[in-house]
N, C-alpha and C positions, 0 to 999 in steps of 0.2 A: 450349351449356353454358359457353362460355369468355365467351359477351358476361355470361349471368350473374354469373357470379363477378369479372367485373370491374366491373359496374354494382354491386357487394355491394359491392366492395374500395372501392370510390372514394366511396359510402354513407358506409361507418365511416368513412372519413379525412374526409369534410366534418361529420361530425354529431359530431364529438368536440370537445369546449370545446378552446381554446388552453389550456395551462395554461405559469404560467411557473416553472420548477424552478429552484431555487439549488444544489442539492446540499445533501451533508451536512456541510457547514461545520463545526459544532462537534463531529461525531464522527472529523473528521479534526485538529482542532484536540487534541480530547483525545488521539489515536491517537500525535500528534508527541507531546504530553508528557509520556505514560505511558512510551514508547519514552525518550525520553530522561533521564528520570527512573531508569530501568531500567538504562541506559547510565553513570548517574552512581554508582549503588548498585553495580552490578557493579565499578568501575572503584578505587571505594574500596575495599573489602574486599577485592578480587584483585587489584590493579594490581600491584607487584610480581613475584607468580607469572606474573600473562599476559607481562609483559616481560621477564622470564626463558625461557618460555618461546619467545617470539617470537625471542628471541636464538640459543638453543637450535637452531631451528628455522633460521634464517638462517646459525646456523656450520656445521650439517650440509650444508646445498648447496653454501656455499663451499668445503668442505674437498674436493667431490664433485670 
């Protein structure tokens, strides 16, 4: 049984085309610039607040 399924296994691995993959380039390209995009719209509209809070946040441990 095991010579079978290894005469199978080694079958599919030689009768499959080479194929050559790039990946997904441009949906990791749009991925960074939707993310940063995100990152710049947040940053205007709350900046401020986040940095206050951040402050906030930093004087409470120090005072710890």
């Amino acid at each position: 049984m095991s010579q079978l399924m290894t005469r199978m296994y080694v079958a599919l691995l030689t009768s499959r085309p080479a194929r050559k993959e790039r990946g997904d380039v441009p949906g990791w390209v749009l991925i960074t610039v939707m993310t940063a995009g995100l990152v710049v719209a947040i940053w205007g509209l709350a900046g401020k607040q986040l940095a206050q809070m951040l402050q906030n946040a930093l004087d409470s441990v120090s005072n710890k």
